[in-house]
RODO-2510 file (C-alpha; in nm, 4 decimals, decimal comma):
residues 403
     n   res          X          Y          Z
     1     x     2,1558    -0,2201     2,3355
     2     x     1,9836     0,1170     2,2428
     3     x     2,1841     0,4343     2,1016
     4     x     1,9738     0,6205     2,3308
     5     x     1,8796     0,5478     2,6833
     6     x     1,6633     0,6933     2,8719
     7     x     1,6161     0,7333     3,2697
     8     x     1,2710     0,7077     3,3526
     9     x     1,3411     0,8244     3,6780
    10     x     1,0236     0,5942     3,8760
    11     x     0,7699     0,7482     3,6460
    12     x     0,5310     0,5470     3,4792
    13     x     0,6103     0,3640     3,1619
    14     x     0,3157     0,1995     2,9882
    15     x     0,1981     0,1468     2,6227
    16     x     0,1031     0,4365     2,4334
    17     x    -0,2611     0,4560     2,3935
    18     x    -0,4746     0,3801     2,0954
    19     x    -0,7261     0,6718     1,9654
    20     x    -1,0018     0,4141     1,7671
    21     x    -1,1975     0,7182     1,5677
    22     x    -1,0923     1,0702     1,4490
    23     x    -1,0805     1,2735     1,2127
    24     x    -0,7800     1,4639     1,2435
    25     x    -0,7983     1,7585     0,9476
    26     x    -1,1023     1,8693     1,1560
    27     x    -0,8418     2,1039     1,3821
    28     x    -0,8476     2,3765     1,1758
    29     x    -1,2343     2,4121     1,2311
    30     x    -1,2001     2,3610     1,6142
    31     x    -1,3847     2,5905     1,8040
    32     x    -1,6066     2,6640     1,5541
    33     x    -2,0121     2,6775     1,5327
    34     x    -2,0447     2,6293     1,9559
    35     x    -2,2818     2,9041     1,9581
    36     x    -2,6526     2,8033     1,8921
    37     x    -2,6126     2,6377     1,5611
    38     x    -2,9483     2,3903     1,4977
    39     x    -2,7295     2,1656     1,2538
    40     x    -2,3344     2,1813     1,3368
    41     x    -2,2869     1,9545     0,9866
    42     x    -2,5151     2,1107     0,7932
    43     x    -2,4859     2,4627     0,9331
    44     x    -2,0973     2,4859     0,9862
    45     x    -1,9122     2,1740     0,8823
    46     x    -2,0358     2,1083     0,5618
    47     x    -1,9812     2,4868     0,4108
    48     x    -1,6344     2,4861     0,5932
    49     x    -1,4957     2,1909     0,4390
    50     x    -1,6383     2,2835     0,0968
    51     x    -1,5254     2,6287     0,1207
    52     x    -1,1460     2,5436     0,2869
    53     x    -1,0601     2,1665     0,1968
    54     x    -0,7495     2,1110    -0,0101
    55     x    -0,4641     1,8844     0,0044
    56     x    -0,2472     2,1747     0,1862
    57     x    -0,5016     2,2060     0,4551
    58     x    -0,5613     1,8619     0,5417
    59     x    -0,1683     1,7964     0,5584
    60     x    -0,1038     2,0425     0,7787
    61     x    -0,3667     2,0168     0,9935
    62     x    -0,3354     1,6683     1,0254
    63     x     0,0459     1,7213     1,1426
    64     x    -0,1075     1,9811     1,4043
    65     x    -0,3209     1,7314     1,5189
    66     x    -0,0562     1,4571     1,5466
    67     x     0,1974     1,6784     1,7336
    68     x    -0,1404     1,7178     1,9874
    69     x    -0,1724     1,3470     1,9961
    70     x     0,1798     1,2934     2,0652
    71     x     0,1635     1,5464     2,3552
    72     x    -0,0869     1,3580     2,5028
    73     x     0,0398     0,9802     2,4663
    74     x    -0,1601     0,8332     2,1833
    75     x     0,1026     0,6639     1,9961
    76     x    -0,1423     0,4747     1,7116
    77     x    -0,4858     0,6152     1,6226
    78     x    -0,7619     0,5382     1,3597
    79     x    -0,8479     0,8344     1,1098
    80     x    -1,1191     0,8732     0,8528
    81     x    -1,1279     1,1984     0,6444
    82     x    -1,0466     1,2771     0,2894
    83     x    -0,7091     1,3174     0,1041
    84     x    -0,5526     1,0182     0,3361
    85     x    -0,2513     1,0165     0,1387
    86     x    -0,1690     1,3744     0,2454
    87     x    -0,2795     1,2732     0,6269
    88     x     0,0076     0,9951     0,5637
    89     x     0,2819     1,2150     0,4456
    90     x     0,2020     1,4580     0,7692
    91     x     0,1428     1,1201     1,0098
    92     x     0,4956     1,0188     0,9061
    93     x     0,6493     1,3107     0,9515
    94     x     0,5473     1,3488     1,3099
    95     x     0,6530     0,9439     1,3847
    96     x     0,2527     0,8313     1,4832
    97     x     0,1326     0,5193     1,3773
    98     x    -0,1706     0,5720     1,2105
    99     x    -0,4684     0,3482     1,0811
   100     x    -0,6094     0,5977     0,7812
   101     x    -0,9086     0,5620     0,6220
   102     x    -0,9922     0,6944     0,2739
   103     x    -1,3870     0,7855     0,3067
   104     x    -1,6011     0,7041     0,0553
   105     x    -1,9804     0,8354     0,0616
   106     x    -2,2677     0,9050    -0,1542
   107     x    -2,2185     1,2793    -0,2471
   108     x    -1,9393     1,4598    -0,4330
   109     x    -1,6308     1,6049    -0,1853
   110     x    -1,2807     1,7503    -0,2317
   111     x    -1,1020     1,4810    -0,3480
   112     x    -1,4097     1,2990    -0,5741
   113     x    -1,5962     1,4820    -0,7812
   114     x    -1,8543     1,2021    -0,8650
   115     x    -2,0957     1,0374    -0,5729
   116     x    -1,8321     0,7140    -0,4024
   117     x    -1,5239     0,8085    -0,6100
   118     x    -1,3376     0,7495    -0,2712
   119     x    -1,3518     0,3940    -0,3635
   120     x    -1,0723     0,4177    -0,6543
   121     x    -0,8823     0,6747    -0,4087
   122     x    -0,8880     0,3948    -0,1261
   123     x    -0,7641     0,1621    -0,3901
   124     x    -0,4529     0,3693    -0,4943
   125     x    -0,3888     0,4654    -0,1316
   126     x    -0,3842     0,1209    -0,0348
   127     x    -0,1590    -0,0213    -0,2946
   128     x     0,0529     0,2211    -0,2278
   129     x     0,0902     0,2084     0,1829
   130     x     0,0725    -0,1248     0,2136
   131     x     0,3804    -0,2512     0,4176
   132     x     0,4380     0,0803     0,5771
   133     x     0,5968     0,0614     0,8992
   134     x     0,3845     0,3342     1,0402
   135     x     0,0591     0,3630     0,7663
   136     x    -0,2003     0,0949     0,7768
   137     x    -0,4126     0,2064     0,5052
   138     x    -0,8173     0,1299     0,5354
   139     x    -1,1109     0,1837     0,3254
   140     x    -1,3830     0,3956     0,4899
   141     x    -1,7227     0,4184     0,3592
   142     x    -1,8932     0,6603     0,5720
   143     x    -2,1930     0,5212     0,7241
   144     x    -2,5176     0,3214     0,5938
   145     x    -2,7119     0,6514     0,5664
   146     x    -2,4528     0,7900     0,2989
   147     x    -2,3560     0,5164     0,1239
   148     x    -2,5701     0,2481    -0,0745
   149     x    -2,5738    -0,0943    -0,0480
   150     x    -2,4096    -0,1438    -0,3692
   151     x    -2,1230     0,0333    -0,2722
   152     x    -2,0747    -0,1016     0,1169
   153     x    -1,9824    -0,4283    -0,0558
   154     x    -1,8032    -0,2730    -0,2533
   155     x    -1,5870    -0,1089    -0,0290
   156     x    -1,5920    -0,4566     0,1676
   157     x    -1,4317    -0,5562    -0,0685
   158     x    -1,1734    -0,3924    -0,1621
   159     x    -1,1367    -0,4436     0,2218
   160     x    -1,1403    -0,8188     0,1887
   161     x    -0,9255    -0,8002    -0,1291
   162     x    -0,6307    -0,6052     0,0370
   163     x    -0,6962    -0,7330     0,4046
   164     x    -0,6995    -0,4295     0,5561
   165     x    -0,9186    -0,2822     0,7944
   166     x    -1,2994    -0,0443     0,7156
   167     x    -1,3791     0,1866     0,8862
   168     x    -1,7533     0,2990     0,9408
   169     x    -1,9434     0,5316     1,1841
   170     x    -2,2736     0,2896     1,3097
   171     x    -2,5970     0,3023     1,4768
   172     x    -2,4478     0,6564     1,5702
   173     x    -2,7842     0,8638     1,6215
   174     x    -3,1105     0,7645     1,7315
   175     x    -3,3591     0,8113     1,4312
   176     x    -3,0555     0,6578     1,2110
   177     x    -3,2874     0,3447     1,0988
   178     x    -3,4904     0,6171     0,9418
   179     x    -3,2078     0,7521     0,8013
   180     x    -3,0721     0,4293     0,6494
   181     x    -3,3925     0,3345     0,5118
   182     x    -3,4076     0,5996     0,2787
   183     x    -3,1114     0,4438     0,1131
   184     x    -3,1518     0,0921     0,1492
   185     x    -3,5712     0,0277     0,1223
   186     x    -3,4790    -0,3675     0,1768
   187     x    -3,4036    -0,3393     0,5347
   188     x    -3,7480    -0,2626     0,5934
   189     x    -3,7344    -0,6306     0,6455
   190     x    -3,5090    -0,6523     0,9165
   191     x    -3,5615    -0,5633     1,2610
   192     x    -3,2159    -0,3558     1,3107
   193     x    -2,9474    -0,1723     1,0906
   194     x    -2,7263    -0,3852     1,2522
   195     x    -2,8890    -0,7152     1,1517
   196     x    -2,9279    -0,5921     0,7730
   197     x    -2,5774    -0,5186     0,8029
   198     x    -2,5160    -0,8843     0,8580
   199     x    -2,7776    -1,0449     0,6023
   200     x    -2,5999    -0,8674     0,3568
   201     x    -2,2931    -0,9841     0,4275
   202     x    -2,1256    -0,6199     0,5310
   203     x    -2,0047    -0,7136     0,8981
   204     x    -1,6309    -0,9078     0,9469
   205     x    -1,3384    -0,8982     1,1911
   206     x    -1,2099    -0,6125     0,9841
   207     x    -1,5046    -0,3680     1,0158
   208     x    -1,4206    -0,1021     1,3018
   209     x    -1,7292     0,0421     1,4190
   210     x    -1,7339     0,4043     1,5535
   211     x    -2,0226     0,5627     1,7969
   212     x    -2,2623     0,2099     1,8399
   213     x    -2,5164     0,3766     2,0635
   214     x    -2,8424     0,1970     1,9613
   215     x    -2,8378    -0,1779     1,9869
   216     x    -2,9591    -0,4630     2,1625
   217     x    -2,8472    -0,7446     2,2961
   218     x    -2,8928    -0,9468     1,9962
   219     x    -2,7505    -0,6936     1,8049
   220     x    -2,4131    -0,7444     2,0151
   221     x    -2,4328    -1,0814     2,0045
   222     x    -2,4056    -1,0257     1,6353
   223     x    -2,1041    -0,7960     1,6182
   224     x    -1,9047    -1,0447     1,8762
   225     x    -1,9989    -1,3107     1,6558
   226     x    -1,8649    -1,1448     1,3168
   227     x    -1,5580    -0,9590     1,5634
   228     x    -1,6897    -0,6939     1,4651
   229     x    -1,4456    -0,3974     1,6502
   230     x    -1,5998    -0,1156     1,8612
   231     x    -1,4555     0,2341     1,8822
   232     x    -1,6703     0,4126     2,2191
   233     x    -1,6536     0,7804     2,2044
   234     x    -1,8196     0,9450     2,5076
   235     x    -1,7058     1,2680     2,5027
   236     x    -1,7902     1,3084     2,1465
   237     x    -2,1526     1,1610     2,2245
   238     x    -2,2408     1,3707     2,5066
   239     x    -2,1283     1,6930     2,3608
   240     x    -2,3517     1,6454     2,0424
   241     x    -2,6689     1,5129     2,2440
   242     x    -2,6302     1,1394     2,0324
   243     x    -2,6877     0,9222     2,2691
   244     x    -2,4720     0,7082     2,5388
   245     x    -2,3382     0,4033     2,4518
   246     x    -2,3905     0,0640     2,6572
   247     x    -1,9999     0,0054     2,5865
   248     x    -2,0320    -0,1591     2,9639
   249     x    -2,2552    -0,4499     2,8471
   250     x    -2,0933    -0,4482     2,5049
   251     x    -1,7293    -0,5430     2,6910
   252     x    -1,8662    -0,7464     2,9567
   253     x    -1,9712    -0,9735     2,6667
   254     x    -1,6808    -0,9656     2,4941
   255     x    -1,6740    -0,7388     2,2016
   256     x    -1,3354    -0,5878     2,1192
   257     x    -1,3897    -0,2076     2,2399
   258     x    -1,1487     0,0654     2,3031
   259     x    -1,1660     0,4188     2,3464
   260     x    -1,1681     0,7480     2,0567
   261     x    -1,2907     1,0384     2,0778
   262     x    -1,4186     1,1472     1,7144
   263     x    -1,3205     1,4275     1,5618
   264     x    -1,1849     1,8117     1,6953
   265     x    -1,5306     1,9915     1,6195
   266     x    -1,6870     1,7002     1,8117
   267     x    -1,5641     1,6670     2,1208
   268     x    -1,2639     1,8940     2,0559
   269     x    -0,9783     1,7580     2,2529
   270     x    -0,7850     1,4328     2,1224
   271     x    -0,6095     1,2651     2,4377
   272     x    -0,7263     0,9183     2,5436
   273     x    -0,5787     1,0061     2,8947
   274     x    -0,9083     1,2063     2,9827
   275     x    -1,1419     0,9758     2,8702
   276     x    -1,1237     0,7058     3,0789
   277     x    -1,2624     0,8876     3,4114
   278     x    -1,5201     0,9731     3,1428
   279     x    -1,5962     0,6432     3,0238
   280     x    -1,6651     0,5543     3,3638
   281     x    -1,8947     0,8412     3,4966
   282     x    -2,1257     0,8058     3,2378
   283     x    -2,1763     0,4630     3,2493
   284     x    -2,2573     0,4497     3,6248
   285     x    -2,4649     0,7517     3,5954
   286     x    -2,6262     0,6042     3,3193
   287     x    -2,7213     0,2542     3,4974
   288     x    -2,7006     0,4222     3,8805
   289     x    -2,4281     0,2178     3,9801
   290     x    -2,0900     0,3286     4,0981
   291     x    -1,9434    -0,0382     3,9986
   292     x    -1,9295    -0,0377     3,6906
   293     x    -1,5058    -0,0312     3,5246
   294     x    -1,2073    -0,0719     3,7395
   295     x    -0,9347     0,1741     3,6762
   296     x    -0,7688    -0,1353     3,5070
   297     x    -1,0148    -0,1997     3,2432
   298     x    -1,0055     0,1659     3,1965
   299     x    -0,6674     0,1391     3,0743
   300     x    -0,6818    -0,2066     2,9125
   301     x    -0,9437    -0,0091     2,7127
   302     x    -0,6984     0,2920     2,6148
   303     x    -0,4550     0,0815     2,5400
   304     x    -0,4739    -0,3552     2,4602
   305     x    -0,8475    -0,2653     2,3909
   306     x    -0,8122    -0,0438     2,1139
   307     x    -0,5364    -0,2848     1,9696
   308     x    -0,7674    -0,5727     2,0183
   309     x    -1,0580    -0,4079     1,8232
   310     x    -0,8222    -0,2780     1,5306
   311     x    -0,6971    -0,6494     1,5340
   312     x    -0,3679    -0,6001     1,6586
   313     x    -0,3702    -0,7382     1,9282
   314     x    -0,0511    -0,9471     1,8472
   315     x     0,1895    -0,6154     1,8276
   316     x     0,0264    -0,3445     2,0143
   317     x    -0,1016    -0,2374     2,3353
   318     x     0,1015    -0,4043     2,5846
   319     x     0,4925    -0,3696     2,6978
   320     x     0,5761    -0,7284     2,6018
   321     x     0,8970    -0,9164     2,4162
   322     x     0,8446    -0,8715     2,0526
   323     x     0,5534    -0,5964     2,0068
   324     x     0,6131    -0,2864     1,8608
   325     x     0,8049    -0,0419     2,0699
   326     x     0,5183     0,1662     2,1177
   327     x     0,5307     0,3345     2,4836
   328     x     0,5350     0,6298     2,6845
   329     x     0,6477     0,7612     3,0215
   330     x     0,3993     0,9812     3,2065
   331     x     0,5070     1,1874     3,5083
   332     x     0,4445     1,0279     3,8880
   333     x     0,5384     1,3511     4,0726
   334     x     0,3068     1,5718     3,9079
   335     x     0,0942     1,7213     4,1959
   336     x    -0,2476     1,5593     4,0462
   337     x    -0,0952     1,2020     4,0359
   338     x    -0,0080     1,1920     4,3895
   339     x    -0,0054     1,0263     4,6282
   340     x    -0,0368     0,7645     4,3305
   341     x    -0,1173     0,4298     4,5888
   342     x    -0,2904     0,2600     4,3057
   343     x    -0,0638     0,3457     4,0020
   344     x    -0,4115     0,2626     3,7366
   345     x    -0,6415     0,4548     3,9854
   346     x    -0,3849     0,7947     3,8983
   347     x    -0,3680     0,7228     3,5288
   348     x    -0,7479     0,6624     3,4362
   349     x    -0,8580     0,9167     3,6985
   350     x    -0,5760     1,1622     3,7564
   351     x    -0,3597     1,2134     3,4962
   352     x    -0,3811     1,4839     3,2119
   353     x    -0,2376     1,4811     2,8853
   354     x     0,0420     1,7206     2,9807
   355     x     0,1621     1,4929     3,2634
   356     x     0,2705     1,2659     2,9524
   357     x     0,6915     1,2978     2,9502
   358     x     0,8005     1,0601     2,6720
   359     x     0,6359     0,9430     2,3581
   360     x     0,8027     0,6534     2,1535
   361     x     0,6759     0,5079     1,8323
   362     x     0,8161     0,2099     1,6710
   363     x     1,1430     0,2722     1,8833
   364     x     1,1764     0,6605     1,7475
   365     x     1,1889     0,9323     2,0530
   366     x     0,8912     1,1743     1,9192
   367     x     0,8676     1,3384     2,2052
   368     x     1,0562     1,3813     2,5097
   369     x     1,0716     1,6069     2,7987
   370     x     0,7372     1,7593     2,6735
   371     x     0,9585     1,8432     2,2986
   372     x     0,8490     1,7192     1,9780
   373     x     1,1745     1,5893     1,8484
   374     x     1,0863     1,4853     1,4927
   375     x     0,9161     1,7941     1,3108
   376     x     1,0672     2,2053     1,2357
   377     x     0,8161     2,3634     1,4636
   378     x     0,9039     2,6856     1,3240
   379     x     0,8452     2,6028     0,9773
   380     x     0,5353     2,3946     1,0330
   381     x     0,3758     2,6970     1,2487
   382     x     0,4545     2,9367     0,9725
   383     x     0,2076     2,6928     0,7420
   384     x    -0,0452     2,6360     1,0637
   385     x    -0,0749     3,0050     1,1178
   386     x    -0,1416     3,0320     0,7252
   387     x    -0,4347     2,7840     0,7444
   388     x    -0,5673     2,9291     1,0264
   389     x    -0,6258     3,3145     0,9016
   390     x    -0,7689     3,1392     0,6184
   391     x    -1,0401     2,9632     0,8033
   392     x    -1,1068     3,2242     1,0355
   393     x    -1,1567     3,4885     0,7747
   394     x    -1,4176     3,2517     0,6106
   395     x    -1,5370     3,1359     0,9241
   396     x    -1,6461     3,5054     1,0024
   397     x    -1,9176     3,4622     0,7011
   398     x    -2,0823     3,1908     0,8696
   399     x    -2,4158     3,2279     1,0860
   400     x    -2,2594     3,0945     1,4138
   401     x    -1,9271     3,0263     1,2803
   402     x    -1,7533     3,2599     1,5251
   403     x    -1,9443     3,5033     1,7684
***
């Protein structure tokens, strides 16, 4: 028997849900550049992080963003940013399980100062995380527009080498083939990014793809057949004009998809909880059909899907003898989950991330009774507050950066 028991008291116990693509560090430029910028990234994001990024800021912004997630019931999530290690140590410390990915692209960046350095960083980080109870450490080159051919296979391999998982951002925007083709002149050839992908021997069951917005159905049939897994970010999407997503088709033919919602400056909130009514009114507005995802495949998404498409499947996502005890307890008698008749109808269209009660990760309490019990709050707002003056006060230099 437990040390701790807890009465749930008729509320809703479920698996805690799966965020498939963030990038957590991002919080401390939240907010930032929402005021007629023409190029967020280029305009905002890019002179932020190269301003701002050190190992102290991505720590403790990633434990800010973890305490969030906790709040709002995501018990594992999939990161890509730079300085992973330091995302790990912060990740820990709040009790998440996290799926980190060390980026590696084409250009110099805070932790490499040579073009795809990240590739020797992912290889320390995952030598040294492997086996982690709570840290499955990935490789993440950044997408085929910043990184080379050369250097996708390498990363694939390191992927292959390790077996852990890659993490890449695909067919995200919808002149990206241009885009790509500038670095890789051979897939003039092929008829999609995806299918290049493929010829070259990039796709596998352990690529994650984050965004897929523009692809066919033979480009589907492709990722299914190479189980390929699909992160669908909608929020993120909308907000930044990229495109929508036919996730719909993609899961009615089988892909692995589940839900994320990129990073803070791009959609800006981080719960899965609010994305599932979201998931749903843009795909039936998008194909005029009110039909289209049951509140139970809304959930399966948020929580089985996104353990399905990160290939675990076996250990996550579902309340079942011998997975990880990975679950929370949302609130039934909050006054926007009643009456609650259909107990999936209230969670993918009613609830809200602060109707989430109880978060438990690997067996560990991390939050309960709307507490964080597993990180000083004191002492870790004394270091927030820090990195925030410090990105405001730069932020205030920007064109657009704060109004």
């Amino acid at each position: 028997m437990s040390e701790r028991l807890i009465d749930a008291g008729g509320d809703i116990v479920m698996p805690g849900m799966i965020n498939l693509h963030n990038h957590i560090s991002m919080v401390a430029f939240r907010g930032l550049g929402e005021y007629e910028v023409e190029n967020l990234l280029f305009d905002v994001m890019f002179p932020l992080e190269k301003e701002l990024l050190n190992r102290q800021l991505i720590r403790v912004s990633a434990r800010q963003s973890a305490i969030e997630l906790a709040m709002g019931g995501v018990t594992s999530f999939a990161d890509m940013y730079y300085h992973e290690d330091e995302v790990a140590i912060a990740v820990k410390d709040v009790g998440l399980r996290g799926v980190l990915g060390q980026t590696v692209i084409g250009f110099p960046v805070v932790d490499s100062p040579k073009p795809y350095g990240g590739l020797a960083y992912a290889e320390d980080f995952i030598r040294k995380y492997q086996g982690d109870e709570l840290i499955t450490p990935a490789i993440a080159p950044h997408a085929p527009y910043t990184v080379d051919k050369e250097q996708l296979l390498a990363a694939k391999a390191i992927s292959d080498q390790y077996d852990v998982p890659m993490l890449m951002h695909l067919v995200e925007f919808p002149n990206e083939y241009e885009m790509v083709l500038e670095r890789h002149p051979d897939m003039a050839n092929y008829r999609s990014e995806i299918s290049y992908l493929d010829q070259i021997g990039f796709l596998g069951p352990k690529l994650l793809a984050a965004h897929v917005l523009y692809l066919d159905d033979a480009d589907m049939d492709l990722l299914k057949a190479r189980g390929v897994g699909v992160s669908h970010n909608p929020k993120a999407n909308s907000k930044g004009a990229s495109g929508i997503s036919p996730a719909w088709e993609m899961m009615k033919k089988g892909l692995d998809i589940g839900l994320g919602t990129d990073g803070p400056m791009s959609s800006n909130q981080m719960d899965i909880l609010t994305v599932m009514h979201y998931v749903a009114s843009v795909a039936r507005l998008r194909l005029m059909d009110a039909t289209p995802y049951t509140p139970l495949e809304l959930v399966e998404m948020a929580t089985i899907g996104g353990a399905q498409a990160l290939d675990r499947g076996d250990d996550l996502g579902s309340l079942e003898a011998g997975k990880l005890a990975d679950l929370i307890i949302i609130d039934r008698d909050a006054p926007n989950m009643q009456p609650g008749y259909d107990v999936y109808a209230a969670i993918a269209f009613g609830a809200y991330p602060g109707n989430v009660e109880t978060t438990i990760v690997n067996g560990q309490v991390v939050m309960h009774d709307r507490m964080i019990e597993t990180v000083d709050l004191a002492a870790h707002e004394a270091e927030w507050t820090e990195v925030k003056s410090r990105v405001e006060a730069f932020a205030k230099t920007l064109e657009g950066g704060i109004r």
